[in-house]
C-alpha positions as CSV (number, residue, x, y, z in Angstrom):
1,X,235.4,250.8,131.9
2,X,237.3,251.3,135.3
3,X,238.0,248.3,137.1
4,X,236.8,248.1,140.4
5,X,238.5,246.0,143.6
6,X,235.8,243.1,143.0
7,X,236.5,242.9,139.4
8,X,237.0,239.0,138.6
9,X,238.6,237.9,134.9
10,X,238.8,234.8,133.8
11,X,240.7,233.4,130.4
12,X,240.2,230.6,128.9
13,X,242.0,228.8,126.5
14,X,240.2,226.0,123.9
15,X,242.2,223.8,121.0
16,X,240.4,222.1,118.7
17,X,240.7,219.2,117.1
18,X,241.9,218.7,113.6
19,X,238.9,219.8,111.5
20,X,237.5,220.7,114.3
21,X,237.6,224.5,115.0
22,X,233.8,225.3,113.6
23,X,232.6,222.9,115.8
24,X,234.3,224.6,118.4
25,X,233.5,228.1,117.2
26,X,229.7,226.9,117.1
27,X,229.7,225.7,120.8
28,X,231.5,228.7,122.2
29,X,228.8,231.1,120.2
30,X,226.1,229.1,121.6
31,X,227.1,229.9,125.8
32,X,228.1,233.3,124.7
33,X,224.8,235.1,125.2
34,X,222.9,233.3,128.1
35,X,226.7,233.9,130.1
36,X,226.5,237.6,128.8
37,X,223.3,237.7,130.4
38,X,223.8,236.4,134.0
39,X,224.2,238.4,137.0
40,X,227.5,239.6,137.1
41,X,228.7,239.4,133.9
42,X,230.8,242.5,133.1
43,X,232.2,241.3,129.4
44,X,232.5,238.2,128.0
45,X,234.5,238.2,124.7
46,X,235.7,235.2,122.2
47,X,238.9,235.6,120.1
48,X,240.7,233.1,117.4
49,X,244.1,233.3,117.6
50,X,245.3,234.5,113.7
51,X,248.5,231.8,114.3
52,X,246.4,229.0,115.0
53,X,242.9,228.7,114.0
54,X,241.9,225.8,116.0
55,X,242.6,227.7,119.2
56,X,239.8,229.9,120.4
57,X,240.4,232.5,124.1
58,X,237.3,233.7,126.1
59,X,238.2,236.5,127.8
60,X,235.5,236.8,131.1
61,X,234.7,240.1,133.2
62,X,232.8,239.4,136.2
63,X,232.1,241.5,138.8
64,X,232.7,239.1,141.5
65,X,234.6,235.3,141.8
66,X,231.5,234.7,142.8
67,X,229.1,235.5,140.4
68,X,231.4,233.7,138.2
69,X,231.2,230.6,140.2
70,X,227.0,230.8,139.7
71,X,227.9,231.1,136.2
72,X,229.9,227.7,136.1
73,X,226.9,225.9,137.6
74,X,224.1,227.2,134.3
75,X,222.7,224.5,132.5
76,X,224.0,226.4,129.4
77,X,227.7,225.9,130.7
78,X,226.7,222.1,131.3
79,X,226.0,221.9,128.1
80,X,228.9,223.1,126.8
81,X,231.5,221.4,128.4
82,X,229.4,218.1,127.7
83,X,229.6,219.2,123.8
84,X,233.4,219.9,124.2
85,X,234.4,216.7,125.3
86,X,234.4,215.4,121.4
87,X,235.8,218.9,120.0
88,X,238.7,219.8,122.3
89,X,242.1,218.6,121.6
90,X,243.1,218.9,125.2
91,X,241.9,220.4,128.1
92,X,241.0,223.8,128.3
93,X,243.7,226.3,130.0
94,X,241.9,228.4,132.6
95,X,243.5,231.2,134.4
96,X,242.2,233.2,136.9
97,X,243.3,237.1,136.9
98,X,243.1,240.3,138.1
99,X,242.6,243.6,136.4
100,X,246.0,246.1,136.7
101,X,245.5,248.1,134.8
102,X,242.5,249.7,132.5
103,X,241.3,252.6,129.9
């Protein structure tokens, strides 16, 4: 898919704790498909890094910054950061980017 100028990604960066990473595997599963079906929502995809097992990347398409802001105010985004505050070994790293290039 192209980008276009409005194109909005987000990554986001989750650790686990210690005997932890299903838990957190579980919880990011759970927001996965009511975020994949708001408004806006171009791609949303979840990746373990192979190196470390406990740390877990969502990669986030949106077609705007601000249907992505919308998206931060769902209950089902609530929920999950309420349910990561007992699985995450720090807080998560969230960077905000833009597309420069794309198949």
């Amino acid at each position: 898919m192209k980008p276009r100028n409005s194109d909005f990604v987000v990554l986001a960066s989750a650790v686990a704790k210690a005997g932890k990473g299903h838990e957190l595997e579980s919880a990011l599963r759970a927001a996965a498909a009511p975020t994949r079906a708001q408004r806006g929502c171009v791609d949303f995809l979840l990746i373990r890094c192979r190196d470390d097992p406990h740390t877990v990347i969502a990669v986030e398409r949106w077609a705007s910054q601000a249907d992505h802001d919308a998206h931060l105010q769902g209950q089902h985004v609530k929920d999950l950061m309420q349910r990561l505050q007992t699985i995450l070994a720090e807080p998560p790293a969230i960077s905000a980017c833009e597309i420069l290039d794309c198949v």
